[in-house]
N, C-alpha and C positions, 0 to 999 in steps of 0.2 A: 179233761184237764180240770184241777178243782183250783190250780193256784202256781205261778211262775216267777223267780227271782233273776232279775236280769243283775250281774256283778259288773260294777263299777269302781273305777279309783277316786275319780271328782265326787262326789255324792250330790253338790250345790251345782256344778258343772251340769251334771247328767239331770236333775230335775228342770233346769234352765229349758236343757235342748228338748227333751221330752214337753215339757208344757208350750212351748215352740211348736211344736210339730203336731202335736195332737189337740191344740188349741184351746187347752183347758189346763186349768191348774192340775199338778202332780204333787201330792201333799208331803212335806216331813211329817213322819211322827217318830215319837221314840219309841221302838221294840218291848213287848215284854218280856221275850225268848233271851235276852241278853246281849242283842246289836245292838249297837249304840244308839243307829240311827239307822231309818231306814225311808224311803217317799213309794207311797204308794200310787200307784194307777187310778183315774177315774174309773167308776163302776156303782150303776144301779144296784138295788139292792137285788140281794142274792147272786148277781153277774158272778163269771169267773173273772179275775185281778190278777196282779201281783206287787212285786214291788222292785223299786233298785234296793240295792244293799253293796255299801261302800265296802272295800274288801281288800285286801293286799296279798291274800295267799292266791284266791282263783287266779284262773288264766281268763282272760277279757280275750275274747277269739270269735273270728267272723265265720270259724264252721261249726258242725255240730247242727243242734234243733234249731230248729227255723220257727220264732215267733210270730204270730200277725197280730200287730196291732191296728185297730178300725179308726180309719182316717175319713168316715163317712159323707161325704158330699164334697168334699175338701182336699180330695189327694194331690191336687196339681199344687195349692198350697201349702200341704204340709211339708211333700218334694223340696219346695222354696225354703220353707224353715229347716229344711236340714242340714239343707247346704248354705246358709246364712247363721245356723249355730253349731260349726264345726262339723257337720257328720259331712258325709259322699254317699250319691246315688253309686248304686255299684249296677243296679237292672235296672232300667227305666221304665217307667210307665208302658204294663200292656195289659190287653183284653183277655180274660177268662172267659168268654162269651157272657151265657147268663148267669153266673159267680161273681159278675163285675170285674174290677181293675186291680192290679197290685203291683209296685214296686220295690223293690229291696234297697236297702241303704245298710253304710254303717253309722252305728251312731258317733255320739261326743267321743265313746270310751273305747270305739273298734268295734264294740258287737254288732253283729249280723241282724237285722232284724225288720222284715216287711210288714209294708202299711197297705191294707185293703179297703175299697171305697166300692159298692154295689152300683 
C-alpha cells in the first residue's frame, strides 16, 4: 500500500476523533490535486499515510477494506477515545498471538476502521 483516503462528511469532526484516538495531531492542509481540504495522518518519513477527505458523493460505509491504523502501546486508550469522540467499538480488543492486539471500531463518520498495538 503506498497511500489511503478515508471519506468523510465532518472533515473538523473526523480530524477531532482521529487525533483523539491516535493521540497525536491529524493535520489540515490544503490539496493541490483540487480538494479543498484534506488532514493528513501522522507519518515518519517515507511511512505509508493517507489522509480524510471531506466528501458528499462517496458512500461512508463500515464494509469493504479494512484499514489498520497503529495505536502503538496505547490500544486500551485509544478504544476510550473512540468511544468518548463519537465512534463505537464494533470488535473488542483481542490477541493475534505474536502480531499483538487489534480492535475494530467505527469511526466519527461510520467508517470501518481497526487500530493495532504489538
Amino acid at each position: 500500500m503506498v497511500w489511503f483516503d478515508i471519506p468523510v462528511r465532518d472533515l473538523e469532526r473526523a480530524v477531532r476523533f482521529y487525533s483523539a484516538v491516535l493521540g497525536t495531531p491529524v493535520e489540515m492542509v490544503q490539496a493541490a490535486f483540487g480538494t479543498p481540504n484534506v488532514a493528513l495522518f501522522p507519518h515518519p518519513d517515507g511511512a505509508v499515510t493517507g489522509s480524510l477527505v471531506a466528501t458528499t458523493d462517496a458512500n461512508v460505509a463500515e464494509g469493504g477494506p479494512l484499514i489498520y491504523l497503529s495505536a502503538q502501546g496505547r490500544l486500551d486508550e485509544a478504544l476510550a477515545a473512540a468511544q468518548m469522540n463519537g465512534g463505537k467499538v464494533v470488535h473488542a480488543k483481542q490477541s493475534f498471538g505474536a502480531a499483538g492486539w487489534r480492535a475494530i471500531i467505527l469511526d466519527s463518520e461510520g467508517n470501518r476502521v481497526a487500530l493495532h498495538s504489538s
